[in-house]
N, C-alpha and C positions, 0 to 999 in steps of 0.2 A: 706684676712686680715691675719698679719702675726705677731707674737710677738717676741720680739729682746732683749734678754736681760732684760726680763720683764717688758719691754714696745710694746704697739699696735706702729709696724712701721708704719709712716706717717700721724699721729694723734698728734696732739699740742699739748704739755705739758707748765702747770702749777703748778709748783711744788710745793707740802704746806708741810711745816715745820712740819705737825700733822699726823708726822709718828712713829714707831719705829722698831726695827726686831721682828721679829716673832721668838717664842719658839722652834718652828721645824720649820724651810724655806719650808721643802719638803713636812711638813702638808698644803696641798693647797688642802681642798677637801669640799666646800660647797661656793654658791654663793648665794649672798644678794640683792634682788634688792628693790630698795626706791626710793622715788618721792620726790621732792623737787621744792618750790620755792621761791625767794624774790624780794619783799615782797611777801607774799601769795597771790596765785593766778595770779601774775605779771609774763612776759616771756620775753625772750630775752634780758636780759641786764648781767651786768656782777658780779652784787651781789652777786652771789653763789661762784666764782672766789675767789670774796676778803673773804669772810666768811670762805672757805678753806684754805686761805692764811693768817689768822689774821689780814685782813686788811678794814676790814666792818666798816664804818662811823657811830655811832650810830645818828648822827645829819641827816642822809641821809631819814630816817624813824621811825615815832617810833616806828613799830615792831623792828627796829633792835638794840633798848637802851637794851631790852630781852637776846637778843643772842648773841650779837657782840665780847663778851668777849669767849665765848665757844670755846676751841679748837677742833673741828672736821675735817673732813675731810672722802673721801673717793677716792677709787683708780680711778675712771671715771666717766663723766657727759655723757647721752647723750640726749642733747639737742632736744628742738621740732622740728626742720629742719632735724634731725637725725647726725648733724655732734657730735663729740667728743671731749672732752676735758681729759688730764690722767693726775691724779694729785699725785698719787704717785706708785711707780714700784709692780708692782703685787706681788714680794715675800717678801714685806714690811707687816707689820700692820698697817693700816687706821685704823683711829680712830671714824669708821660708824653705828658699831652697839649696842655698848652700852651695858649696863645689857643684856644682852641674854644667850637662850639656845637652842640648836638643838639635839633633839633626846638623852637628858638625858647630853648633855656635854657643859658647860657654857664657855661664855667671845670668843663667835664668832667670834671676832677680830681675836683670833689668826690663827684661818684656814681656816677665809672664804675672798674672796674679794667682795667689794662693789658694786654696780653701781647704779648710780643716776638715775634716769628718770629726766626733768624739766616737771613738772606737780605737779596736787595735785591729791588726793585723790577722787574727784568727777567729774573731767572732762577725755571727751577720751583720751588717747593717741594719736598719729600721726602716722601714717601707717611706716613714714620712721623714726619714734623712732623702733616701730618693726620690721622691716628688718636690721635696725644697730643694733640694741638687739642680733637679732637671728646671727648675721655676726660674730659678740663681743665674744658671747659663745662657736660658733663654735671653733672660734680660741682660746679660754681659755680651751674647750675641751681638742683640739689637743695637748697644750702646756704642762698642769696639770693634766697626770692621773688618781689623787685621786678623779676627779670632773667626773658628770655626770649629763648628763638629769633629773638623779632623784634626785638629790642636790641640786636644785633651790627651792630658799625660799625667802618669801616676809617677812622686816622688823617686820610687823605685826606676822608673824609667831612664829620669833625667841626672840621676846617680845609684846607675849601680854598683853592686859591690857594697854601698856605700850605707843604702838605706832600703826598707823593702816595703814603705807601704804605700798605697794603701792596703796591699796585699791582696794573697789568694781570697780574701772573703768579698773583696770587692766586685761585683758583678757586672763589668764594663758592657757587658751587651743588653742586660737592662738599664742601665743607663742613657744609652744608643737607643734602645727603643721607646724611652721617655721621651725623646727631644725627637722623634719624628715627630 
């Protein structure tokens, strides 16, 4: 896996509008990972697509009359089959993680990149979400020297109180042991 201009080459892009530059571009030195789904608990469809793209039906659900107005977004999905979807170019700011703070320095967005999981918070993950996770990182490694194995931080971390995922089902030391 390879990145190209600060996109994952050969990975679909869906591009949302719920970006903007970052403060220092070359500040790329901490990673986010979060779960999502819509409606909650629902997989495979294309709701998270449009909800990154300002394009969620509120009439579609009513969880989504809640949220459909939010501008969010983050820079990659990756889905429970393990494939990927990049929604906005790694040395942008996504707009993922919100009130936060990592290690005494707030508003995350600007140094860290996103990644989605599609999951919630109490169900497993899929074996080949963690091998694309671990493939993902790899390649953001190589790409962003400010980032490291020891940079990886769950939503939950960087706000808590606030948010909990990706939660207790997230397996952070298989993870860890993916990326030896």
């Amino acid at each position: 896996m390879k990145i190209d201009r600060h996109w994952l080459a050969g990975i679909p892009r869906t591009p949302s509008p719920n970006f903007d530059d970052r403060p220092d571009p070359a500040d790329i030195s901490l990673l986010v990972i979060h779960c999502i789904s819509l409606p909650p608990g629902e997989f495979g469809n294309d709701y998270i697509d449009r909800l990154f793209c300002n394009q969620l039906n509120p009439d579609d659900h009513p969880y989504f009359k809640e949220i459909y107005q939010l501008e969010v977004s983050a820079h990659l999905l990756i889905k429970r089959d393990g494939s990927c979807v990049q929604y906005v170019p790694f040395d942008k700011r996504a707009w993922h993680a919100g009130k936060s703070e990592y290690e005494g320095r707030e508003r995350c967005n600007d140094f860290s990149i996103g990644i989605e999981l599609e999951g919630t918070e109490f169900a497993a993950y899929t074996d080949q979400q963690y091998v694309q996770l671990a493939k993902v990182i790899r390649a953001l490694l190589e790409a962003y020297p400010k980032l490291s194995a020891q940079r990886l931080a769950g939503h939950s971390d960087i706000a808590p109180g606030r948010k909990t995922d990706p939660g207790a089902s997230f397996d952070w030391q298989r993870l860890l042991g993916l990326l030896k």
